[in-house]
N, C-alpha and C positions, 0 to 999 in steps of 0.2 A: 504493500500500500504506500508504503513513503519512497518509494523506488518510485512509484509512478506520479505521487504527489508531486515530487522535484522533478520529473522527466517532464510534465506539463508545461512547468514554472518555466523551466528551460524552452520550452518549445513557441511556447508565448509571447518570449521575448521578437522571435522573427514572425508574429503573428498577425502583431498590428502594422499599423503605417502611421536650349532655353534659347531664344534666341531669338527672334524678330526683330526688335528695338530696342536692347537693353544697353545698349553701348558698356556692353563690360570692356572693353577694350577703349581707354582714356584717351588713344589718337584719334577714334573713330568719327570725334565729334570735330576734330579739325579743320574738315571739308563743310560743315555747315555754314549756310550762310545767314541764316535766321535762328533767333534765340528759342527755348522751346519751357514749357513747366509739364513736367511727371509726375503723375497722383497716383499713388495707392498698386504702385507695383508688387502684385506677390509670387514667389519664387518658393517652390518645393520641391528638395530631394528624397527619395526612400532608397536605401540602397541594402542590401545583403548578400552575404557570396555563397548562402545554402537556401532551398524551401522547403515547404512542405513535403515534396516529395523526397528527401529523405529522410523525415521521421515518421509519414503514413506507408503501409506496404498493402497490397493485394490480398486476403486470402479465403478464398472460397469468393464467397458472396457479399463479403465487406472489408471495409479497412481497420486495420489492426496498427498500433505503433512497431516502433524499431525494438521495444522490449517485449514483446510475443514472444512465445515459444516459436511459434511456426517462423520466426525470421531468424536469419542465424545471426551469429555475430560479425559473421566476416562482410555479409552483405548489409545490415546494418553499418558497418565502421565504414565501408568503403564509400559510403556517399555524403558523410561529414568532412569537413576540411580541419587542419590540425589545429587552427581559430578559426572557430566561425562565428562572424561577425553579422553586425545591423547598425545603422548609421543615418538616421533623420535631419536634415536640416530646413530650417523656413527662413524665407528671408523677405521682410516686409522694409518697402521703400517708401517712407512716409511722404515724401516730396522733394523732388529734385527741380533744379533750375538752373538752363544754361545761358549762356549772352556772349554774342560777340565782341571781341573788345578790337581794340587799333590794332595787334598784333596777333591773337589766338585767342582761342574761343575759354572760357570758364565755365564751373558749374560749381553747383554746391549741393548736398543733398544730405537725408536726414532719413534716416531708416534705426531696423530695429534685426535684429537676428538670434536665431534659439535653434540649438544643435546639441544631439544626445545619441549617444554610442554606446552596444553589449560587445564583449566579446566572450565566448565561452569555451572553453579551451575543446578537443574532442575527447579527453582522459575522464571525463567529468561522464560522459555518456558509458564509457568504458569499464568505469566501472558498475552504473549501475546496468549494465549488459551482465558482466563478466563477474559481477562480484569482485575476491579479491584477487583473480584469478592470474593478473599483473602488479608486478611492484620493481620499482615506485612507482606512484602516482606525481604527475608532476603537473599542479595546475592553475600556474604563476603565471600561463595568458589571461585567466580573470579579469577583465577590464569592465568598467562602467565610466561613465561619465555625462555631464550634460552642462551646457551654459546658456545663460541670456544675456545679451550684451544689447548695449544702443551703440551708434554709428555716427560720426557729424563728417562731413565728408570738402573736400577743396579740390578741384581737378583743372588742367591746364593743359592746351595740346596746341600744336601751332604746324604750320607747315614750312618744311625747312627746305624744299625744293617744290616744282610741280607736280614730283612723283612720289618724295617722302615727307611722311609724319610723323611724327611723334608725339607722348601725351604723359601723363601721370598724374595721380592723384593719390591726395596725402589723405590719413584716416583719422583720427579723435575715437577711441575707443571706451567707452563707459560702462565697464563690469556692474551689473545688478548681482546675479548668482551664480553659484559654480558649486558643482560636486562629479568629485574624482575618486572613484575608489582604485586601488593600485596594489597588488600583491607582489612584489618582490621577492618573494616565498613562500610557494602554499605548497606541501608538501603531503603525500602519505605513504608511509613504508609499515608494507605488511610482509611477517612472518609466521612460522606458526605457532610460535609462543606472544608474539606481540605486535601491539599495532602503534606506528608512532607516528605522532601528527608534526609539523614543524610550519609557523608562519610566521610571516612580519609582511606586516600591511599597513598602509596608510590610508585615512580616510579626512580626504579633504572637501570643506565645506565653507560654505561662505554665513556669515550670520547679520546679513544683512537689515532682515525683519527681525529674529530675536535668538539668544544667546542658549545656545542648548547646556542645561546647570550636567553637573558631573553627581554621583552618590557618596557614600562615605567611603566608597573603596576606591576612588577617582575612575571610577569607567562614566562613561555618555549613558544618560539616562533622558532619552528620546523622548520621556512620557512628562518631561518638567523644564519650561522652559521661563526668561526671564527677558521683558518687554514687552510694548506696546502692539507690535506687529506693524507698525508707521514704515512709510515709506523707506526713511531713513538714506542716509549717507551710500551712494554707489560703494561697491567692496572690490573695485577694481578699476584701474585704469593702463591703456596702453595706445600704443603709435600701427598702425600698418600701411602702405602701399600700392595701388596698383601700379604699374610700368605698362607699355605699348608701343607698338609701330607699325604704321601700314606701309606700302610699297607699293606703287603700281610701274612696273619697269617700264610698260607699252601699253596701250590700247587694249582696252577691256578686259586688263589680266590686275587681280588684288591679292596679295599676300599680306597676312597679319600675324602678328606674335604678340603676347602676353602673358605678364604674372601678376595675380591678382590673391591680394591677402598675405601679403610676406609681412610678418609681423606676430607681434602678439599681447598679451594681455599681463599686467603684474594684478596677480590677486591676492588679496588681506583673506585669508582663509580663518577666520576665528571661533569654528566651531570644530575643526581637528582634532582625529584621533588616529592611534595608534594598536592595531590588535598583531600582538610580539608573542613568541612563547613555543612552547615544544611538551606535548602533553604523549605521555606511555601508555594504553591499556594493556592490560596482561590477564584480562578475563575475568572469571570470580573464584580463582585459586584459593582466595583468602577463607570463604566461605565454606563451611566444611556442610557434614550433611543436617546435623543439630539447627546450625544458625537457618538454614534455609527452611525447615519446617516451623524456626522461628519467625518466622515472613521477614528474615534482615535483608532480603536479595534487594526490595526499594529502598534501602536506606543507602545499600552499596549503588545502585544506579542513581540514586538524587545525586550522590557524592562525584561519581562518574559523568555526572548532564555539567555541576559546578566547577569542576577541575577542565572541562571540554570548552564550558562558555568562558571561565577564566583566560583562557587563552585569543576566544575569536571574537570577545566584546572590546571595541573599543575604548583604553583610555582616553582620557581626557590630556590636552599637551596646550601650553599656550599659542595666543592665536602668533599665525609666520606668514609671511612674503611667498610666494613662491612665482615666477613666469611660465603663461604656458602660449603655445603658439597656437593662434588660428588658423582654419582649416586653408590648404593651400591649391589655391589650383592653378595650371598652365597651359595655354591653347595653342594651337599653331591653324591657320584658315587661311583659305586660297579659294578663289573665284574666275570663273573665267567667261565672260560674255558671247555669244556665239555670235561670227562676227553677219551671219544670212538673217538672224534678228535680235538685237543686242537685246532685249527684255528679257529673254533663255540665256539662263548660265549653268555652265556645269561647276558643281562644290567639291572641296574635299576639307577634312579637318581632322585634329586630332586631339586630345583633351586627356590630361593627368588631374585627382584630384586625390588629397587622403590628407588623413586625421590623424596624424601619429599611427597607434599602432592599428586603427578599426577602419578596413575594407579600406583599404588603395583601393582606386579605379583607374583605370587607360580605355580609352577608346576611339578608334578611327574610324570614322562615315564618309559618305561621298554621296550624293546625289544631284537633283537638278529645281530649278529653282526657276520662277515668272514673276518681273517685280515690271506694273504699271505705275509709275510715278504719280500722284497724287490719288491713284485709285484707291489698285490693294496689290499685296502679292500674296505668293504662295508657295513653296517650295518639299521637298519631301527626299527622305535621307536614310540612309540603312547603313550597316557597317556590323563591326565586330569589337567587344570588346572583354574586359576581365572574367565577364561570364558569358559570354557566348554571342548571338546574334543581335543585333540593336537595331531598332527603325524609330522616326519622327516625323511629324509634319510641322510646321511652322506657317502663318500668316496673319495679314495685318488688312483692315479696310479703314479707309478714310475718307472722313465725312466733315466739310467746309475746314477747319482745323484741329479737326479733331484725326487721333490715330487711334484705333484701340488692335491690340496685338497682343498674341498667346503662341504658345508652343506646347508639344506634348510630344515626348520621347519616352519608349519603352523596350523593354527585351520580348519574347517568345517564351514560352511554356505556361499560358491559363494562370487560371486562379481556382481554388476550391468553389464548388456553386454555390452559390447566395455569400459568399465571403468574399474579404480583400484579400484572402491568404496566398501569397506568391507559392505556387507550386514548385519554381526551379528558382535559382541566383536570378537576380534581378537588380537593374538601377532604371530608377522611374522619376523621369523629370517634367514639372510644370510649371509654367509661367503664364502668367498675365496682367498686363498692363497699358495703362492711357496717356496717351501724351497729347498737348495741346501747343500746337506748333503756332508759334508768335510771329507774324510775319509784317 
């Protein structure tokens, strides 16, 4: 029952859940000749490099989990990855504003961002397959995380010949909250006399709304807290980046490059803890046959549950500093007008994006694209990437000055019926957004 309790928990985790106008590339706006205001652009990723299909299996007449009997182990393990990850990001663009100046175009903008990451080692699954069946257990991919951050943003781009530009833009980062859990050793070595646990872990937290109080034995007591819950004081602040360049060597050919989000965040972590330690079990040797028809065996396992959470509750440590990077991504795009009717372009692109340690992505598309100037366009794109085949559509219509544009990019392999549940590795991207072109 608690095998399958935690096999749920774990499964759950991968359970739940860009491009037309977004000028993420800060040269792009170079070539404008008119100033422009952005409202209320929103941007969402979902991404993970395992699905559903493999922790549901086939058998008979319905689906069973990876812990069936009827599944074996080996097919079970083999459709986990040695971390398997899940990785959420929203990115809300409160308002942006650009303007021509004498020399290069500027912009400012103001948004908001929230990003949260699992990673689950596949030893975790292994063992409850397998029991104890392997040792060690080594399950120090353990990762969680998530932050909310505001954004104030300065961006400048100018053109340095007829054919090249360039752009950048500087970031103002405004830490609200942040929690990282981080095992740096999480261990279990089983033998047949003993099972020994070995951790140290850090659990960093931000207490920006209220102070989480510690017990009389200094561990984090979750259940007693100290403040108002006021908005209070941001609990971090940091610098970031974007960089850009477009190129166009000849007639109806574009190349562009970009790194966007190099930088990161110094966070006041004031509700930190610490779970250290190395705990032995050696059964209930001690117990002879007397004491057990005493009923002492609950007294020996109360004593075996507080010697186990002594070790995995976190203490309490004064609040500390630490830097962490925001999430980093890098493009490379190229365009090429066809010269029998320049509206038809053929695309190609390629895009890195990762979070520290939860789900890197890479992917390369190419497709073809119709953009009527003051109308609408349209374009549509397919490729390959980290997890396997990608396709998108992208377009935009405009009406007297107004733009309004979205995109929607997805991988192959379903979803469970009546669920969002990604059946295979998947990265699912969405945007949309309005701009009001000032002319």
């Amino acid at each position: 029952m608690k095998k399958t309790v935690l096999f749920i928990i774990c499964v759950t985790a991968f359970s739940m859940h860009t491009k037309a106008q977004d000028f993420d590339n800060p040269a792009q706006t170079a070539s404008l000749e008119h100033g422009f205001v952005r409202i209320g652009e929103i941007s969402s990723v979902c991404r993970n490099n395992v699905g559903a299909s493999s922790f549901l299996f086939p058998s008979g007449d319905k689906l069973v989990t990876g812990l069936h009997d009827s599944v074996s182990a080996d097919e079970f393990m083999s459709g986990l990855k040695a971390s398997n990850s899940r990785y959420n990001q929203i990115d809300y663009n409160l308002v942006s504003y650009g303007w021509k100046g004498s020399r290069g175009f500027h912009t400012v903008e103001i948004g908001a961002k929230v990003n949260a990451g699992l990673s689950i080692p596949k030893e975790i699954f292994q063992l409850l397959k397998t029991g104890t069946a392997q040792s060690p257990y080594d399950w120090s991919a353990l990762r969680a995380f998530g932050n909310v951050y505001g954004e104030v943003s300065y961006g400048y781009s100018m053109n340095l010949s007829d054919n090249l530009s360039i752009g950048g833009r500087a970031k103002l980062l405004v830490g609200l909250n942040s929690v990282d859990i981080l095992a740096r050793k999480f261990e279990l070595t089983t033998t047949d006399r003993q099972y020994v646990l070995d951790l140290d872990a850090d659990i960093d937290l931000t207490n920006r709304n209220k102070k989480i109080n510690s017990d009389e034995d200094g561990y984090l007591n979750y259940a007693s807290f100290t403040g108002k819950g006021k908005l209070g004081f941001p609990s971090g602040a940091g610098l970031a980046m974007d960089l850009g360049v477009v190129w166009k060597p000849f007639h109806g050919f574009t190349a562009e490059a970009s790194i966007l989000n190099l930088g990161g965040i110094l966070w006041y972590y004031g509700n930190g803890g610490v779970s250290s330690g190395s705990y032995t079990f050696e059964g209930l040797k001690d117990l002879g046959k007397e004491e057990l028809q005493k009923e002492k065996i609950g007294t020996k396992l109360r004593e075996v549950r507080d010697e186990v959470l002594g070790v995995i509750r976190p203490k309490a440590v004064n609040g500390y500093f630490k830097t962490k990077a925001v999430p980093l991504t890098a493009k490379l795009c190229s365009s090429y007008s066809l010269p029998f009717w320049e509206p038809l372009s053929v695309n190609a692109s390629g895009l890195y994006s990762g979070y520290r340690f939860c789900a890197p992505y890479w992917e390369v598309r190419g497709g073809v694209s119709v953009s009527l100037p003051g109308i609408a366009s349209f374009s549509l794109n397919s490729g390959c990437g980290s997890y396997g085949f990608v396709y998108g559509a992208r377009g935009s219509v405009n009406f007297l000055s107004f733009k309004l544009y979205a995109s929607y990019e997805n991988g192959v392999g379903g979803t469970v019926p009546y669920e969002s549940i990604q059946l295979k590795a998947n990265n699912k991207r969405f945007v949309m957004g309005l701009i009001y072109l000032i002319k």
